[in-house]
C-alpha positions in Angstrom: 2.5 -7.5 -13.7 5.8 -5.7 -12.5 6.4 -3.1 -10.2 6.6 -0.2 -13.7 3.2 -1.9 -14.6 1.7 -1.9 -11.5 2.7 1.5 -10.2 1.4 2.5 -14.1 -1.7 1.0 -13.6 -2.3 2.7 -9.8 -1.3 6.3 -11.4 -3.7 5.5 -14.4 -6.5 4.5 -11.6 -6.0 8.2 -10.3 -5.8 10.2 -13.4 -2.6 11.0 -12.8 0.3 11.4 -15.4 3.9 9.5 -14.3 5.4 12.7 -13.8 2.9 14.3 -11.4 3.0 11.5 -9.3 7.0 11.6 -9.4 6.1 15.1 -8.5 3.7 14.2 -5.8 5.6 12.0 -4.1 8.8 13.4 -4.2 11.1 11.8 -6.2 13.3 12.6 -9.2 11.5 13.3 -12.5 12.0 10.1 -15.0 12.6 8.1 -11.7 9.7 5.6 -12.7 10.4 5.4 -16.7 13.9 4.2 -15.3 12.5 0.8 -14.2 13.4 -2.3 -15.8 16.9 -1.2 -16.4 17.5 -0.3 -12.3 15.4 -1.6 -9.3 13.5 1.0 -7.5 14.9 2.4 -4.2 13.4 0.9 -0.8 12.5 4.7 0.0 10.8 5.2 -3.1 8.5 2.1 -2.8 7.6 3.0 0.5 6.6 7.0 -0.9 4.7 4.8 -3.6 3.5 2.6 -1.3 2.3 5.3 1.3 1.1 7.8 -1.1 -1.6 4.4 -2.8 -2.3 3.2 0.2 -1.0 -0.1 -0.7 1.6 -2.5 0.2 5.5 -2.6 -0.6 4.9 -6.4 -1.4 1.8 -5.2 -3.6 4.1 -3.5 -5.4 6.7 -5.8 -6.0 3.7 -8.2 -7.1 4.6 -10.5 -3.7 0.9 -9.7 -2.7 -2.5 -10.1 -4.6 -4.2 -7.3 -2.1 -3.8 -3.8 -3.5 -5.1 -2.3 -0.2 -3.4 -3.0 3.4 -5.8 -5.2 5.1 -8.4 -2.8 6.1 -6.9 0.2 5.9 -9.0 2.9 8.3 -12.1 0.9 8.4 -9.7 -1.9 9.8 -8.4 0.8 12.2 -12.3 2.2 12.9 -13.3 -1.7 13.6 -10.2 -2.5 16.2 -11.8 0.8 17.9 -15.5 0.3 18.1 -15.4 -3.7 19.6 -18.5 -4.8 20.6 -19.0 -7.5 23.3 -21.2 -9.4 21.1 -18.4 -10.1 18.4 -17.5 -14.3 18.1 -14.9 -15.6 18.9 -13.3 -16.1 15.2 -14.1 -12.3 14.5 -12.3 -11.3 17.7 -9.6 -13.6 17.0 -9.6 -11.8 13.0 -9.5 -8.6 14.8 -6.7 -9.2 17.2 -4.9 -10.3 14.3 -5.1 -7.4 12.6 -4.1 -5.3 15.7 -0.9 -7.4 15.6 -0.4 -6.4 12.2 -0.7 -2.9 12.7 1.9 -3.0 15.5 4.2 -4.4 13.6 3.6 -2.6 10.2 2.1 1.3 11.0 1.2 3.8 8.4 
């Protein structure tokens, strides 16, 4: 699926119509409809991006995971520890800390 496709399929998913979620998130009217014949802006896939709570490379179809990796569970989890957590799970976790370092909201 391409990014049009994708982005069609996320707005469809929310029962919203291309143009309110152009209007939503802020960019042009038509913006979306445009695809295919121009690439979308990097601004534009990260108000997309943002606003679904997905990933740019979701959107370009890089990435098979709609959602960022937990999203606020993930950011619940990374608060609430417990001592009793193995050693692969803590390592999962700091992992995911990492990530959200390098890659915030």
């Amino acid at each position: 699926m391409n990014t049009k496709e994708l982005v069609k399929d996320l707005a469809r998913q929310r029962k919203l119509t291309i143009a309110e979620l152009e209007r939503r998130v802020g960019i042009a009217n038509g913006t979306i409809g445009k695809w295919g014949k121009q690439n979308p802006s990097i601004e534009t896939l990260q108000k997309l991006a943002d606003f679904f709570d997905v990933s740019v490379d979701y959107l370009l179809g890089r990435s098979s995971k709609d959602h960022s990796v937990l999203g606020a569970r993930g950011e619940l989890l990374a608060a609430h520890i417990d001592d009793d957590v193995s050693e692969e799970d803590m390592e999962d976790i700091l992992r995911y800390i990492e990530y959200r370092k390098n890659n915030p909201l």
